[in-house]
N, CA, C and O of each residue as an XYZ file, in Angstrom:
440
protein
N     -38.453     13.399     21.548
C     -37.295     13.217     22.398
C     -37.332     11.857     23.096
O     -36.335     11.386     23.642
N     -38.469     11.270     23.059
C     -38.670      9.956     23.993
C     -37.708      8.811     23.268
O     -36.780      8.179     23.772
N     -38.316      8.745     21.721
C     -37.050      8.181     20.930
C     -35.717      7.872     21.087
O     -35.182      6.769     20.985
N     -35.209      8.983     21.356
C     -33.688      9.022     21.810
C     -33.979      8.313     23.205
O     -33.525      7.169     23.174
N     -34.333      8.488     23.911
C     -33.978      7.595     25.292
C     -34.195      6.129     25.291
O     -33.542      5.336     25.969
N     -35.547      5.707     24.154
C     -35.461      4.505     23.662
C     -34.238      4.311     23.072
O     -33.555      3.556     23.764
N     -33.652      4.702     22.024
C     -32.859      3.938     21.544
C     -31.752      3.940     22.293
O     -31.098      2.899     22.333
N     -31.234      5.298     23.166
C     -30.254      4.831     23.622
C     -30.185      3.864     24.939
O     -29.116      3.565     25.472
N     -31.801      3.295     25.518
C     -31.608      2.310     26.308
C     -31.871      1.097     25.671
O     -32.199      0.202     26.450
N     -31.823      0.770     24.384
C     -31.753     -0.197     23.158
C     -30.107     -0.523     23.353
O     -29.544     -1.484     23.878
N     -29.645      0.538     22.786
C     -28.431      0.201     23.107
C     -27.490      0.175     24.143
O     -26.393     -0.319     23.885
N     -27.754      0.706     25.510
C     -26.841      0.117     26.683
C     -27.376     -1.121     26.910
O     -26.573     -1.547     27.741
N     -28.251     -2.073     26.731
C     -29.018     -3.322     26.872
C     -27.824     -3.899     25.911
O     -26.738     -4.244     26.375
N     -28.071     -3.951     24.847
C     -27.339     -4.279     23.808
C     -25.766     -4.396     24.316
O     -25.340     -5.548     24.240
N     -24.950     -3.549     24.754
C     -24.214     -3.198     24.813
C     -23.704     -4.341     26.238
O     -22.734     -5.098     26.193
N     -24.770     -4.165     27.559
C     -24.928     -5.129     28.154
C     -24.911     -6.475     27.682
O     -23.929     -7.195     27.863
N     -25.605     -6.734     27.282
C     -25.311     -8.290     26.668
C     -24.176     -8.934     25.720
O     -23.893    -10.107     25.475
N     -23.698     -7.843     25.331
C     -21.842     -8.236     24.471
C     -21.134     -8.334     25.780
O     -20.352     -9.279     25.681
N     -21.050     -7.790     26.959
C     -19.836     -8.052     27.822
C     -18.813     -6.995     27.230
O     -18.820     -6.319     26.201
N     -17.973     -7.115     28.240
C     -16.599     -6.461     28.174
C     -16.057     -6.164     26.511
O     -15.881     -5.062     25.990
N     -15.886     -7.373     25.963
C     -15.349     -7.509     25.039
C     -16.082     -6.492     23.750
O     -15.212     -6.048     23.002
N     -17.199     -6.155     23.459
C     -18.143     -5.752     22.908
C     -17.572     -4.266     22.925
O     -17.258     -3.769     21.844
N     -17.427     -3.567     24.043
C     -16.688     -2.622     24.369
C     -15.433     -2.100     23.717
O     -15.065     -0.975     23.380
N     -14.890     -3.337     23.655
C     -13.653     -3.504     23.066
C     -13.718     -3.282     21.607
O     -13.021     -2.361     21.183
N     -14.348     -3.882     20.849
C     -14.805     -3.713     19.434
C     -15.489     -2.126     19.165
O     -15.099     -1.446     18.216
N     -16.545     -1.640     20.117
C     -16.670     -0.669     19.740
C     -15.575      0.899     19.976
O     -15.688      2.051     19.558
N     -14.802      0.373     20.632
C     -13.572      1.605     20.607
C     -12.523      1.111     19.281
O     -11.850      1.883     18.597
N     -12.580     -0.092     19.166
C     -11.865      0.047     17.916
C     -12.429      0.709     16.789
O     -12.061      1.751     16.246
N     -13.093      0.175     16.598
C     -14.396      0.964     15.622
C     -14.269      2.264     15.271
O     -13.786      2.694     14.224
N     -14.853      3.062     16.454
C     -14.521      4.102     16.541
C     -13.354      4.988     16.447
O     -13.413      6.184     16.164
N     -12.046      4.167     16.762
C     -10.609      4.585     16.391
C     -10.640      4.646     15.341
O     -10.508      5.759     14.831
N     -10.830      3.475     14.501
C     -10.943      3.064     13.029
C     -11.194      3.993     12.010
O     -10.467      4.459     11.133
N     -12.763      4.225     12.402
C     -13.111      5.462     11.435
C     -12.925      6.490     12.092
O     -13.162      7.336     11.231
N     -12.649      7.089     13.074
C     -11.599      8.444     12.988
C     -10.684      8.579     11.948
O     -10.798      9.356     11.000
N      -9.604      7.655     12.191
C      -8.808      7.286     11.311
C      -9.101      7.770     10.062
O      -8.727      8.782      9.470
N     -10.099      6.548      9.660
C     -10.463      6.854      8.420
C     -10.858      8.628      7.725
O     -10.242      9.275      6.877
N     -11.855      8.907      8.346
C     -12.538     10.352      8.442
C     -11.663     10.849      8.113
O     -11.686     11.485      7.059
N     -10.420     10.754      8.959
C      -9.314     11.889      8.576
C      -8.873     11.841      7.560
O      -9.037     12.737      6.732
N      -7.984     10.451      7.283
C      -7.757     10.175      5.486
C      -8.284     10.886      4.766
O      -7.688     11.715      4.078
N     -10.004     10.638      4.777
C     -10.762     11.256      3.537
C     -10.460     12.805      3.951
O     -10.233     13.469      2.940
N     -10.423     13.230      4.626
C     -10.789     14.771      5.198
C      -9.052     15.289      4.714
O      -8.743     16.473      4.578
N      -8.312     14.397      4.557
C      -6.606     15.161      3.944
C      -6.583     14.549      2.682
O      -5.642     15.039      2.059
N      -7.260     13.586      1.909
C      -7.332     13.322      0.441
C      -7.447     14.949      0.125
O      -6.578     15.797     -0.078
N      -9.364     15.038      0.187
C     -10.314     15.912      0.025
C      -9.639     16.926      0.186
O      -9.328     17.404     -0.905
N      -9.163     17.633      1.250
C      -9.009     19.118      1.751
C      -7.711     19.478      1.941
O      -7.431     20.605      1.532
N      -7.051     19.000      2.321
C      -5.333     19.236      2.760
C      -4.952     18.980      1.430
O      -4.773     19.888      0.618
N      -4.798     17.605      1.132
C      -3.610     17.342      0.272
C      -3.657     18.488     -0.913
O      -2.631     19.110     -1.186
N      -4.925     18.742     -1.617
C      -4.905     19.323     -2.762
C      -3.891     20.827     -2.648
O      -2.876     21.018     -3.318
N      -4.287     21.479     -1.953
C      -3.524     22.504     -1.094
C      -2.466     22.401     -1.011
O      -1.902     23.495     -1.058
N      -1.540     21.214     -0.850
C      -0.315     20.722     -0.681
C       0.245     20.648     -1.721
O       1.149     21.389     -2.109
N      -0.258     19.696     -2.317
C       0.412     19.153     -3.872
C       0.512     20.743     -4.469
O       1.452     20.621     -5.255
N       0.181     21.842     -4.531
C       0.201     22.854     -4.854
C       0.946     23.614     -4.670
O       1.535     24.083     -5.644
N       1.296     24.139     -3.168
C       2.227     24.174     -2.536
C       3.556     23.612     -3.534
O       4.356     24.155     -4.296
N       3.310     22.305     -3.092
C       4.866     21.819     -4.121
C       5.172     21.941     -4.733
O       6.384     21.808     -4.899
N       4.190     22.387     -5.829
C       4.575     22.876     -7.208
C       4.680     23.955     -7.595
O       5.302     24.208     -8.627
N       4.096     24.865     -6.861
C       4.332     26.369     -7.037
C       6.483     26.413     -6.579
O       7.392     26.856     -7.282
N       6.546     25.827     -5.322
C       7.948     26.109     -4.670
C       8.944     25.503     -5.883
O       9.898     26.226     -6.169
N       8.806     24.240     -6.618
C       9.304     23.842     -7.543
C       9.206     24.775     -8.794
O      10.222     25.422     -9.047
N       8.370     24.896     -9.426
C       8.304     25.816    -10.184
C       9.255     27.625    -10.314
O       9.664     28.338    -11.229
N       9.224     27.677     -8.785
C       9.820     29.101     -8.326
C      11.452     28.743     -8.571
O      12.133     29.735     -8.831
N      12.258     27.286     -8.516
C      13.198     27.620     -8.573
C      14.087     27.442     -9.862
O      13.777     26.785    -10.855
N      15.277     28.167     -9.654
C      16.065     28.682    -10.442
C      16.367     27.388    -11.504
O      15.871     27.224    -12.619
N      17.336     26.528    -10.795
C      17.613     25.087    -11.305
C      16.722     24.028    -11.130
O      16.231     23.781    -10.029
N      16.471     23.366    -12.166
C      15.542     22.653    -12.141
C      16.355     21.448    -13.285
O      15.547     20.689    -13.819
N      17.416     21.294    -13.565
C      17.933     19.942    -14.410
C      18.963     20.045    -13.669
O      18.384     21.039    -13.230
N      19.917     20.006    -13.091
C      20.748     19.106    -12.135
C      20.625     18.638    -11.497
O      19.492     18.782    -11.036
N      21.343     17.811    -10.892
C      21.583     16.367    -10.062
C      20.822     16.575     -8.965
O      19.803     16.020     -8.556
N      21.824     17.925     -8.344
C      21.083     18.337     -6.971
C      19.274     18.625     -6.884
O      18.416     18.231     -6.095
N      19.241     19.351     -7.899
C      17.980     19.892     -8.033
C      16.807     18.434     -7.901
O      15.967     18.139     -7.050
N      17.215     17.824     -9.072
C      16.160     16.382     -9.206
C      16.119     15.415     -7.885
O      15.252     14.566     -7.683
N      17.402     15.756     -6.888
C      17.648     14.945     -5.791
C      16.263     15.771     -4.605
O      15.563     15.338     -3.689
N      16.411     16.976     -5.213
C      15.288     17.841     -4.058
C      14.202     17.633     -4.637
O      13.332     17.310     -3.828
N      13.801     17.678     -5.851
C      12.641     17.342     -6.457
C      12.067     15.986     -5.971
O      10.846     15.844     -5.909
N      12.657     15.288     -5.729
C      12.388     13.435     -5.079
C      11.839     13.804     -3.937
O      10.626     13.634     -3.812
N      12.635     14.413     -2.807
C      12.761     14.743     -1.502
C      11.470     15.425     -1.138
O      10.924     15.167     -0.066
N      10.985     16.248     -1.957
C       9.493     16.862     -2.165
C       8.747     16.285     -2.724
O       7.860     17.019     -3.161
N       8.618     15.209     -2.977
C       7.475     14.278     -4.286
C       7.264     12.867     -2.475
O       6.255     12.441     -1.914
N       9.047     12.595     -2.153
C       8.701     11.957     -1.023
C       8.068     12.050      0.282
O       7.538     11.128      0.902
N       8.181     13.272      0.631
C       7.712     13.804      1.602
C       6.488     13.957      1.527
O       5.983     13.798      2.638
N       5.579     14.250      0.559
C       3.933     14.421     -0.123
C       3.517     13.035     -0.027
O       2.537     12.521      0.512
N       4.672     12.460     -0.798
C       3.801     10.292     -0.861
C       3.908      9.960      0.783
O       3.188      9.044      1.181
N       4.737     10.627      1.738
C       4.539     10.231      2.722
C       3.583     10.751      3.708
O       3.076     10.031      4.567
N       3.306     12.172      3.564
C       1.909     12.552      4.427
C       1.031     11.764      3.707
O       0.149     11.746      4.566
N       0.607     11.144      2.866
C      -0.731     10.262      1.893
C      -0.515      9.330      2.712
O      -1.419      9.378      3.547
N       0.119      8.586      2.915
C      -0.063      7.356      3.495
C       0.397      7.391      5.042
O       0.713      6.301      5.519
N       0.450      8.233      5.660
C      -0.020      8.266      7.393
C      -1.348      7.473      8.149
O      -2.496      7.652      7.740
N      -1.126      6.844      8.958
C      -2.354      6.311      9.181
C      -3.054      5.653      8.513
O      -4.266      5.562      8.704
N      -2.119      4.782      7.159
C      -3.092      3.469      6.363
C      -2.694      2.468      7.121
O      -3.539      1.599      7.335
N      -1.270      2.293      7.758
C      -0.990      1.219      8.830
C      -1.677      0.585      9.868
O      -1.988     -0.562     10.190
N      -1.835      2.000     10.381
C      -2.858      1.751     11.761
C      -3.882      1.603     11.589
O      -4.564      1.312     12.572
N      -4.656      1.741     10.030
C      -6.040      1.374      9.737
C      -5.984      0.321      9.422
O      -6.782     -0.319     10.107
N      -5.299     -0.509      8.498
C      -5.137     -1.716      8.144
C      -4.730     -2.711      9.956
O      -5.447     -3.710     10.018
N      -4.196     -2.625     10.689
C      -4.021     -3.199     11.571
C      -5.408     -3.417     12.296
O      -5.905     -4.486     12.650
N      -6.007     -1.885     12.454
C      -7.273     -1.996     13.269
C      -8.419     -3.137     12.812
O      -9.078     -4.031     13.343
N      -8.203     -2.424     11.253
C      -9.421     -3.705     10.368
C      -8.733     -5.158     10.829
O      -9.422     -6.169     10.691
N      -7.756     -5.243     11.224
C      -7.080     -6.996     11.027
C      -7.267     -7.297     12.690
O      -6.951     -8.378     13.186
N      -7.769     -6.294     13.383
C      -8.096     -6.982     14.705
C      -9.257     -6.991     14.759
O      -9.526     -7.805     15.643
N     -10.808     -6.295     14.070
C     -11.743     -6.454     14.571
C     -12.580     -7.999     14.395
O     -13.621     -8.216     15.015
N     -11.991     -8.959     13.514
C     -11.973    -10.075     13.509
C     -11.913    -11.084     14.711
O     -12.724    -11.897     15.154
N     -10.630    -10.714     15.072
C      -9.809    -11.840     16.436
C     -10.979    -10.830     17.531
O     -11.833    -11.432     18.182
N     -10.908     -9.844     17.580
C     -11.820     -9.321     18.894
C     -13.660    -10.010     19.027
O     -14.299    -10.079     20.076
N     -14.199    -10.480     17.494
C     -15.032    -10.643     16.888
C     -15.090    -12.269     17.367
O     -16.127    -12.806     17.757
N     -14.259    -12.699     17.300
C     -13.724    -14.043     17.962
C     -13.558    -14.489     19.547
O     -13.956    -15.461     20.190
N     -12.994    -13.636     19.778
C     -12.660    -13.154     21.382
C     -14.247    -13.254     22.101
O     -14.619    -13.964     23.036
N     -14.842    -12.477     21.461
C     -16.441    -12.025     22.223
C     -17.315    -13.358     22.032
O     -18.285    -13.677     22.719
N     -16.794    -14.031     21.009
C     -17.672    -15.391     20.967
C     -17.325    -16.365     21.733
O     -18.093    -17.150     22.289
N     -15.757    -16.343     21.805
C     -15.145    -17.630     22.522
C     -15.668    -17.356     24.193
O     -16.049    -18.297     24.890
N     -15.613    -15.768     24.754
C     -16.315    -15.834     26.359
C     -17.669    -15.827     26.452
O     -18.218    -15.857     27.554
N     -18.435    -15.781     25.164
C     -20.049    -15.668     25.727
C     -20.431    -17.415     25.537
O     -21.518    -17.931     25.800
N     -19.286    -18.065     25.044
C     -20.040    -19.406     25.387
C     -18.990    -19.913     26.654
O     -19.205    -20.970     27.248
């Protein structure tokens, strides 16, 4: 157990010596791969479940070659491509700030 108190006074030292900004990077971070986690965790576990879902309800109905029908068929293919890509925005943004923050922490420690 002593371990753990080493390392975690390894790292408030550490943590101390980045300043403010350091702080800053590590909540992004941590947003980040939440983020991420989840993605993988609705690839993996949700979506499959879903896409299934869709196809069973498609499958169940009556019309399936008219206009209308193929217009709902989209509407359900869109709605699926759009839970997939929830939260690639805000991951891609996060990755495109830990740079400038990465920058930020250098430009005040000199």
């Amino acid at each position: 157990m002593i371990w753990f108190y080493q390392a975690a006074d390894s790292v408030r030292d550490f943590m101390g010596l980045g300043g403010n900004v350091l702080w800053g990077i590590m909540f992004v971070l941590f947003l980040m791969w939440t983020f991420i986690l989840e993605r993988l965790w609705y690839f993996y576990r949700v979506h499959p479940a879903r896409k299934k879902e869709v196809i069973a309800a498609w499958k169940q109905r009556a019309d399936t070659t008219s206009w209308y029908a193929k217009r709902i068929r989209e509407g359900m293919i869109s709605e699926t491509s759009l839970a997939l890509k929830q939260n690639i925005g805000l991951i891609k943004s996060l990755i495109a700030i830990c740079p400038l923050l990465g920058l930020l922490g250098t430009v005040t420690g000199m």
